[in-house]
C-alpha positions as CSV (number, residue, x, y, z in Angstrom):
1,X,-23.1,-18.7,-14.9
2,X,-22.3,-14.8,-14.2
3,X,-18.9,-13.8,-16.4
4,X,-15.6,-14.6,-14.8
5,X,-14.2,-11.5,-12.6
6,X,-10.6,-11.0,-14.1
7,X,-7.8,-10.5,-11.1
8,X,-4.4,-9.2,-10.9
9,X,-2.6,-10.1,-7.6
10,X,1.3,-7.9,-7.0
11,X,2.8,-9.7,-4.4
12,X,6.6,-10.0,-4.5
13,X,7.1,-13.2,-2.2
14,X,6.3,-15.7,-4.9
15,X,5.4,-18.3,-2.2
16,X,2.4,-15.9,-1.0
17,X,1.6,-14.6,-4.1
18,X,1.2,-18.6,-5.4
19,X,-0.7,-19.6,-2.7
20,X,-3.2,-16.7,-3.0
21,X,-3.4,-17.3,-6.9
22,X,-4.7,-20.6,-6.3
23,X,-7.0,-20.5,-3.3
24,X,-8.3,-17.7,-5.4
25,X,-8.4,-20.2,-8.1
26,X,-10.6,-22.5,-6.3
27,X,-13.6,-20.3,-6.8
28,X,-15.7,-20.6,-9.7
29,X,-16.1,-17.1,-10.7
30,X,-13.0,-15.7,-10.3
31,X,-9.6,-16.2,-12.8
32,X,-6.1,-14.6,-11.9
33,X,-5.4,-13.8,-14.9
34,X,-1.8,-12.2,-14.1
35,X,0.4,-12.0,-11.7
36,X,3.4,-9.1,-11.0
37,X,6.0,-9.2,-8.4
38,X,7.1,-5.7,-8.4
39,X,5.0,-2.6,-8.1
40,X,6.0,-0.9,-11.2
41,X,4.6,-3.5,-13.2
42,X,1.2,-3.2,-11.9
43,X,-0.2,-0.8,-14.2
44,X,1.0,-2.4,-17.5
45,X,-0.3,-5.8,-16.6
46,X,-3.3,-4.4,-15.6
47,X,-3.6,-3.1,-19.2
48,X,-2.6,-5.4,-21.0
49,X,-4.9,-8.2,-19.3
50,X,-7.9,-6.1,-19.1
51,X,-8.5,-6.7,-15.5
52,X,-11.5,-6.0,-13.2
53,X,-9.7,-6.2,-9.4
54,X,-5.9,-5.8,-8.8
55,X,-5.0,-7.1,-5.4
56,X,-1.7,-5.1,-4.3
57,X,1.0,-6.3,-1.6
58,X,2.2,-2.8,0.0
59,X,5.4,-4.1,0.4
60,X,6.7,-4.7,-2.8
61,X,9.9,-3.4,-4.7
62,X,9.8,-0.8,-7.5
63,X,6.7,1.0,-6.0
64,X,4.6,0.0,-3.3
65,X,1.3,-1.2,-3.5
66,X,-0.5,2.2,-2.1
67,X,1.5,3.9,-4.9
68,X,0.6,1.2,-7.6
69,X,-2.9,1.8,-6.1
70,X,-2.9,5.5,-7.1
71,X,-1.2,5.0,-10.2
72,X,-4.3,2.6,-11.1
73,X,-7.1,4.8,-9.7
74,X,-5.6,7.4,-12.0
75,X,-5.0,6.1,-15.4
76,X,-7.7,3.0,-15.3
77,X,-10.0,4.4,-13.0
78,X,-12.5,1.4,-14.0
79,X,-10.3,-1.0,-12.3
80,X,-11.8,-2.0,-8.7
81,X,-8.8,-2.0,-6.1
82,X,-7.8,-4.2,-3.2
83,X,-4.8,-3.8,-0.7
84,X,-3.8,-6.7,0.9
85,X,-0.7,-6.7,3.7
86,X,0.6,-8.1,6.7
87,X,1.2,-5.2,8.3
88,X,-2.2,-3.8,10.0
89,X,-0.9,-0.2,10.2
90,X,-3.4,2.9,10.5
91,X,-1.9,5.0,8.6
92,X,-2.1,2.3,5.7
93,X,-5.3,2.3,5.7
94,X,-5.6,6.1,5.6
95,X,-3.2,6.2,2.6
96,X,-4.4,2.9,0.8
97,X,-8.2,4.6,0.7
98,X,-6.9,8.3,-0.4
99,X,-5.0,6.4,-2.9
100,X,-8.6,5.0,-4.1
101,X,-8.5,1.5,-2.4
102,X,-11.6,0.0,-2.5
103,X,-10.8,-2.6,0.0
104,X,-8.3,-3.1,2.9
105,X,-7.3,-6.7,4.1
106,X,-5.0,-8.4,6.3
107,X,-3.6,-11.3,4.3
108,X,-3.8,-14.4,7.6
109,X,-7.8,-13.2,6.7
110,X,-9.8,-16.5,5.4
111,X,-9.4,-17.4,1.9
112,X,-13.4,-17.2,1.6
113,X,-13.4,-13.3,2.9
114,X,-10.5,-12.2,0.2
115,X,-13.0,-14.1,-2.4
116,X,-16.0,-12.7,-0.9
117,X,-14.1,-8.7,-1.3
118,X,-13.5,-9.1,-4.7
119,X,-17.1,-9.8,-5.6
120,X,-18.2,-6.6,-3.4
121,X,-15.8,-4.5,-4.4
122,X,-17.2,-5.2,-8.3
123,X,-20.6,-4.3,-6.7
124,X,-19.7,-1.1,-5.9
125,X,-19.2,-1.6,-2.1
126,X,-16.2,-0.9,0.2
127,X,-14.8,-3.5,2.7
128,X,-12.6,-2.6,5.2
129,X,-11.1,-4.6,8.0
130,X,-13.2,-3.4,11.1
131,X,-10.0,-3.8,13.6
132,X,-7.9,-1.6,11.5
133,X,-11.0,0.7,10.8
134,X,-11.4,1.2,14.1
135,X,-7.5,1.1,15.0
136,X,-7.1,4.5,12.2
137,X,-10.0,6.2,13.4
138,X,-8.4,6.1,17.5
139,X,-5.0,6.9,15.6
140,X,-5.7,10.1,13.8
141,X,-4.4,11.5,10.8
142,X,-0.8,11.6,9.6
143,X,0.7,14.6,11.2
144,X,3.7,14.5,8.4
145,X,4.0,16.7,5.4
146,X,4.7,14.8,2.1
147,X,8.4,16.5,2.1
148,X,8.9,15.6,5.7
149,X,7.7,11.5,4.7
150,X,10.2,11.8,1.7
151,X,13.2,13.2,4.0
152,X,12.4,10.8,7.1
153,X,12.0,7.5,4.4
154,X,15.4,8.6,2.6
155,X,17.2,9.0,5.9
156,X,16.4,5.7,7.4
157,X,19.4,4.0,5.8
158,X,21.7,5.9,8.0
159,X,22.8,8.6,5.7
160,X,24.1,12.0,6.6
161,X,22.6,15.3,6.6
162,X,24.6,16.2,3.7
163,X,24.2,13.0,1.8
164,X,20.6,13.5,2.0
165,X,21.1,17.2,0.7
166,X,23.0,15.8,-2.2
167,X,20.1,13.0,-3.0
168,X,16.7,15.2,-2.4
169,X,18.4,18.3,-4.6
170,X,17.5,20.4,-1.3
171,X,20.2,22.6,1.0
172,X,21.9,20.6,4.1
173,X,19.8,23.6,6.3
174,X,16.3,22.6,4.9
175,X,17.2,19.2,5.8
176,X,18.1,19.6,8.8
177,X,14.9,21.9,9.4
178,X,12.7,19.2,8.3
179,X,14.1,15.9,10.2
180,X,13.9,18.1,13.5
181,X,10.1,18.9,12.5
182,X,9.7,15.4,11.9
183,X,11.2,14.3,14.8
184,X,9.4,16.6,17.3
185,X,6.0,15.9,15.5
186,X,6.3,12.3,16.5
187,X,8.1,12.8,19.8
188,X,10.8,10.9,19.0
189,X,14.5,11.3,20.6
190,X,16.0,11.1,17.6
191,X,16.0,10.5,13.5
192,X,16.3,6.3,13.8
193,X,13.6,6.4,16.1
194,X,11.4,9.0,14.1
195,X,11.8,6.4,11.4
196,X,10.6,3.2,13.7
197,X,7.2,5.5,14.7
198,X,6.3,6.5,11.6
199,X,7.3,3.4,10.1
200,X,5.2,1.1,13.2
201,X,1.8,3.7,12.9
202,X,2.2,3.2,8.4
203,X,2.7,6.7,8.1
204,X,6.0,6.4,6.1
């Protein structure tokens, strides 16, 4: 019998995350050998258990998983990487595979085809999710700057031009400047609804 594959899985609904765990755990060559609920845990665990695949969540508090995924790809470069989520967003998949993804899945996929991406993503191959392949090529890239992602993401709880001055360390002006870039870039009337787009195409 071939060696087991070692797999973390970061998924912060616990229901999910066991359900994955042991459908995973059904196969013969494959052990979850830890499991994190929070992003910023990923790396550590990943360490520490000495793992081949981390399966990452995007959404998932502390850092997401495209983040998590970077953070991986840079300090344990070794380890293959697969992004799960619910959300079939482009721009996810744009960010998930410059973060170093090696794979890109919807989670309502089978049970046999998350099983069947771990062992090619240990091969050395990529798998991607041909609808959202398809979906991010049509879509094009992220038109946003990094600065005008971080302004757009902080002001989506509502707060004010000068709060957001205050929190990002820039002037209330550059603020300003950057939302209205943001906004026009995306066509939006407004910053609530420059938030929704960016948030809808995964480019936030």
């Amino acid at each position: 019998m071939s060696r087991m594959i070692k797999v973390l899985l970061a998924e912060d609904q616990s229901m999910v995350r066991e359900a994955l765990a042991a459908l995973l755990g059904l196969e013969p060559d494959i052990d979850v050998v830890t499991q994190v609920a929070r992003g910023d845990e990923v790396v550590e665990a990943a360490r520490e258990h000495d793992v081949d695949v981390a399966l990452l969540d995007i959404e998932m508090p502390g850092a997401t998983g495209i983040e998590a995924a970077g953070r991986l790809h840079a300090e344990l470069p070794g380890i293959k990487l697969v992004i799960l989520t619910t959300f079939g967003r482009p721009g996810y998949l744009r960010s998930a595979m410059e973060a170093g993804a090696d794979a890109f899945l919807v989670k309502d996929a089978p049970a046999a085809q998350l099983a069947a991406a771990v062992r090619k993503v240990l091969a050395g191959e990529r798998v991607i999710d041909p609808t959202l392949a398809a979906a991010a090529l049509a879509e094009g890239a992220n038109p946003l700057t990094d600065r005008e992602r971080e302004v757009l993401r902080a002001a989506a709880d509502g707060s004010t031009n000068a709060e957001l001055a205050a929190t990002l360390h820039l002037s209330q002006g550059t603020v300003r400047n950057y939302l209205s870039t943001a906004i026009q870039k995306l066509t939006a009337r407004n910053r609530a609804e420059a938030v929704r787009i960016a948030r809808e195409k995964g480019w936030l």
